[in-house]
N, C-alpha and C positions, 0 to 999 in steps of 0.2 A: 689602514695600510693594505694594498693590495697586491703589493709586488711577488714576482713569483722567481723565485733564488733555486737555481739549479746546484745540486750540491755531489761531489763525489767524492766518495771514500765514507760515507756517511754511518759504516759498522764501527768505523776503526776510533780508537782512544780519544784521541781531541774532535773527529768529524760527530762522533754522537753526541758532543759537549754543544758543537757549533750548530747541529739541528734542533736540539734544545733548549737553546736561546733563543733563535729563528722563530722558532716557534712561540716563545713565548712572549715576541717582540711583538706579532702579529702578522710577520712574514707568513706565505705560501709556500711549503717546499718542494719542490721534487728531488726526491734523492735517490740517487745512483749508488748499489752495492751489485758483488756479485752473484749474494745470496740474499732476497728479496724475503725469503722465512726470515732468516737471521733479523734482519730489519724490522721486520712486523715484528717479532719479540721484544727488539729492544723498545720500539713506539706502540703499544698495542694501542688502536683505536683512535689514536694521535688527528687530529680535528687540526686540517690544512696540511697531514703532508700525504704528498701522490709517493708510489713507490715506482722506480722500473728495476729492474736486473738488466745492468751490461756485463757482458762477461770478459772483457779484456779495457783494459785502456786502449788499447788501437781500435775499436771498436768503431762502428758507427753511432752517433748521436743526433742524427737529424730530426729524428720524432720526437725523442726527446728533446729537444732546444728550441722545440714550437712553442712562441706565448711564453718564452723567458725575460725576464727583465735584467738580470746577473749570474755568472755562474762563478761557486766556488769551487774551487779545484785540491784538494785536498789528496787524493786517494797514490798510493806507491805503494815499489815494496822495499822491505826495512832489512835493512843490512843485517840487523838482531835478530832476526828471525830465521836467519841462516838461507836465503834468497839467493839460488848462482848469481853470478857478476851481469852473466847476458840479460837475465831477467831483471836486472835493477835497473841495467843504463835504459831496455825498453822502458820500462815504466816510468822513469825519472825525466827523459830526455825526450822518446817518442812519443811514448805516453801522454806528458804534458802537452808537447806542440799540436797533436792531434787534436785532444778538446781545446784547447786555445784557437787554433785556425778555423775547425767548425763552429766556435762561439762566434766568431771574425764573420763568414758565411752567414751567418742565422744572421747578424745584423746586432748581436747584443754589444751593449757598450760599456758594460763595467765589467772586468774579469778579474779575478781575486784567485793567485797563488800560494799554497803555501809550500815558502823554498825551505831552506833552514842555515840558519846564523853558520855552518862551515865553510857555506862559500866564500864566507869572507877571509879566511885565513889559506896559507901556503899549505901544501901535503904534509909537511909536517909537524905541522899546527905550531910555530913557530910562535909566529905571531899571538896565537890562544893563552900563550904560556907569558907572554912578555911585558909591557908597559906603558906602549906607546896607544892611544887610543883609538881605537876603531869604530871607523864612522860606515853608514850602511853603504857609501860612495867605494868601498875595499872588495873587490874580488883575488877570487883563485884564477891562477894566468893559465888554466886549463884551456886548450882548445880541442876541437874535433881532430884534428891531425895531430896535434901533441898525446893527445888519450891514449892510454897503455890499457887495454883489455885484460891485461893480468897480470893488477894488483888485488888487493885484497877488497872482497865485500864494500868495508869502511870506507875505503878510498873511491873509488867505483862509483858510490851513490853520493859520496861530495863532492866530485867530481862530475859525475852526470847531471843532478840537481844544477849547481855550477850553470853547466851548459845549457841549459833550460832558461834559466832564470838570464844570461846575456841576452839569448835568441828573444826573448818577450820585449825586452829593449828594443830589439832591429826590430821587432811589429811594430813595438809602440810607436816607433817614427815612424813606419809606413802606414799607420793606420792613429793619426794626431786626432781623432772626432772620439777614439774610444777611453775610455779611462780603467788604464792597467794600474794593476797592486799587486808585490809579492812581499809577503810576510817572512820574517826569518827568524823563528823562534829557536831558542838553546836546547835541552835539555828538559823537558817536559815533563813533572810528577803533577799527582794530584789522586782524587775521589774517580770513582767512575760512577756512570751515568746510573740511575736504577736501570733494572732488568738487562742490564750489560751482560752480553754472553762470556762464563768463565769456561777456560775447558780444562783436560787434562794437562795443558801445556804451560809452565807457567810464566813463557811468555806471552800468553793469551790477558794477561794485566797490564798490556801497552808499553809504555816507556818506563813505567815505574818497576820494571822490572831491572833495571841499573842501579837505583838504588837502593834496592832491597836486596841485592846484593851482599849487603854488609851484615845482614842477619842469616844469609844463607850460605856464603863462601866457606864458613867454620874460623873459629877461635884464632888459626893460625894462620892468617892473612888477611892482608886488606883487597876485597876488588879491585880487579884492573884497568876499570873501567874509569877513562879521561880528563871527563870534563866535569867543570866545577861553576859554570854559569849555568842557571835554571830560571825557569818562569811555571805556573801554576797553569794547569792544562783550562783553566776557568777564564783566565787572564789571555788566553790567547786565542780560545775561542772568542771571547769579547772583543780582541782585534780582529777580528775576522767581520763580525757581526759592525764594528762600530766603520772597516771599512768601506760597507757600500752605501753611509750614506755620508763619508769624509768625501770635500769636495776635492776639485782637480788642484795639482801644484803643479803653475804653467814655469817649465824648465829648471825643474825637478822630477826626477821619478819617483815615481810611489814606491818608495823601496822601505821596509820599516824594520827595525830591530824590537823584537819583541823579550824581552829581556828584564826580572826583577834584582837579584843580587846572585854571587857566586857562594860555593858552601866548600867547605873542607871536611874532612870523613871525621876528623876530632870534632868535632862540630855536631855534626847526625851523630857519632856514638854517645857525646855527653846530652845530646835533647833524648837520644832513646834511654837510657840511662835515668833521665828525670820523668818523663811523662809515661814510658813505655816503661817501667822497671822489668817488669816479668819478661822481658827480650834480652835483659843485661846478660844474661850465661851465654847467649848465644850472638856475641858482639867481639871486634876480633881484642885478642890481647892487649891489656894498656900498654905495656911493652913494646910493643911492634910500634915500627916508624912507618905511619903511612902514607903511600905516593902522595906528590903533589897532585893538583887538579887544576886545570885551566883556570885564569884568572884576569885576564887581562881587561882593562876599561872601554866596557862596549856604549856607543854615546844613544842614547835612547830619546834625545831633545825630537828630534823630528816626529817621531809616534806619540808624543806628549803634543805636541802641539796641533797634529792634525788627525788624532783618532783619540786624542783625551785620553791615551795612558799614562797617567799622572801618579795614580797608585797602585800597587799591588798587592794581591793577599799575602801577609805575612811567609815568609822560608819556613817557620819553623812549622806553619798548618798544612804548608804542603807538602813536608817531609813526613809529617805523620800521616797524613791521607796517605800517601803512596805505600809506608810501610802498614797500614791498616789494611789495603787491599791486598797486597800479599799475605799475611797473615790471616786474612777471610779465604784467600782460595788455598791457603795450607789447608784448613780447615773444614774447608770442602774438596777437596782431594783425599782427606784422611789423615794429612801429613802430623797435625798438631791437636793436640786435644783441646 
């Protein structure tokens, strides 16, 4: 295999999962960060991948997009990470269209987004919560003229994303020779990569810092935090990977729900509880009623049939990865003995 897979966002939680499948598929990578050390740390000496530093999404790409065969598109910024509003919708909406159109230009024909599973529901996650099943054919009726610049982060970036992901639509019929894919993953735990950079921060542990939440909020509450559909950050880098070489679906979009089962907080407290014991003090009170969590039946038939997700790594291995990496960067920060 000699294909050369442009990848960006390639520091971040699932993009270092996805360069290291890439890589050990036999793919070529060139990967896109903004810190080009950072990246050498996480790959040292990595045999087939090139590094560049772009330093913005709005960036120019053209040297980079010489002699590409695919580009995945990965890299934003994250509403959790506490990102102004104007920085998210750049990143989610300019951002994307910008390497989308220079991919378009370069001549490359397979481009691989990753959106995420909110655009499928109403602002106020409505639908998340409800019964009726959701097929990846469901968007948020966000438009550029409808968008409200000031609402919240949350909103902001599933709404921007949103808009992003229509606009690849209106290419993809102006441009019917390339083969567009946008991934739409939920809620994201799992292991992190080796030499993954931790910092002081401890959101610097990706996504799985939602739900480690429940061993850090304290005794007397549950996390506020929403959603209760997740996928294993493993499993969705493998859709990533297993997209570029899933063939065309002629009138159908390559739209895919990436998606294993949903969890409930009674659920993560009784697995932490059985396999984590020494976490049990620090899990919130049996007493307390905790929030519901998004739950509604997301249909995953489509990415089954054309990217072979057919299985998933167990919920409960990827509850405990997530809460193992929190509990590693307590413990390099100082936090825990």
């Amino acid at each position: 295999m000699n294909q050369l897979v442009f990848v960006t966002g390639a520091t971040g939680f699932i993009g270092s999962h996805v360069v290291a499948q890439l890589l050990a598929k036999g793919y070529r990578v060139r990967a896109a960060a903004r810190s080009a050390p950072k990246l050498q740390k996480i790959f040292p000496n990595a045999s087939g991948l090139e590094m560049v530093e772009i330093p913005t999404l709005t960036s120019d790409y053209t040297e980079s997009l010489k002699g590409v065969n695919a580009v995945i598109h990965m890299a934003a910024e994250l509403f959790s990470k506490g990102s102004p509003s104007d920085h998210i919708f750049e990143a989610a909406y300019n951002g994307t269209l910008n390497i989308v159109r220079q991919a378009i230009d370069a001549g490359i024909k397979k481009i691989i987004i990753t959106g995420t599973f909110a655009s499928l529901f109403d602002s106020q996650l409505k639908l998340a919560f409800g019964t009726d099943l959701v097929t990846e054919r469901f968007f948020h009726p966000v438009t550029l003229e409808t968008l409200n610049r000031d609402q919240s982060p949350m909103a902001i970036y599933q709404q921007s994303k949103t808009l992003a992901d229509k606009k690849i639509w209106e290419l993809a019929k102006e441009h019917p020779d390339i083969d567009f894919t946008v991934l739409l993953p939920p809620a994201v735990f799992g292991p992190l990569i080796p030499n993954f950079p931790l910092t002081d921060s401890q959101k610097s542990i990706g996504t799985n810092y939602n739900i480690s939440q429940i061993i850090t909020t304290g005794t007397g509450a549950y996390p506020a935090y929403p959603l209760g559909h997740l996928a294993d950050v493993r499993d969705v880098a493998r859709a990533h990977v297993a997209a570029l070489s899933a063939p065309p679906s002629p009138g159908r979009d390559k739209r895919f729900i990436i998606f294993n089962t949903t969890f409930t907080w009674e659920k993560v407290a009784d697995l932490i509880r059985r396999d984590r014991p020494e976490l049990a003090n620090r899990l919130p009170n049996q007493d307390l009623v905790p929030p519901r969590l998004s739950d509604a039946p997301l249909d995953t038939t489509f990415a089954a049939e054309v990217l072979g997700l057919k299985e998933y790594i167990p919920w409960e291995e990827t509850v405990l990865a997530a809460i193992d990496v929190c509990v590693a960067w307590e413990k390099q920060n100082g936090l825990q003995a």
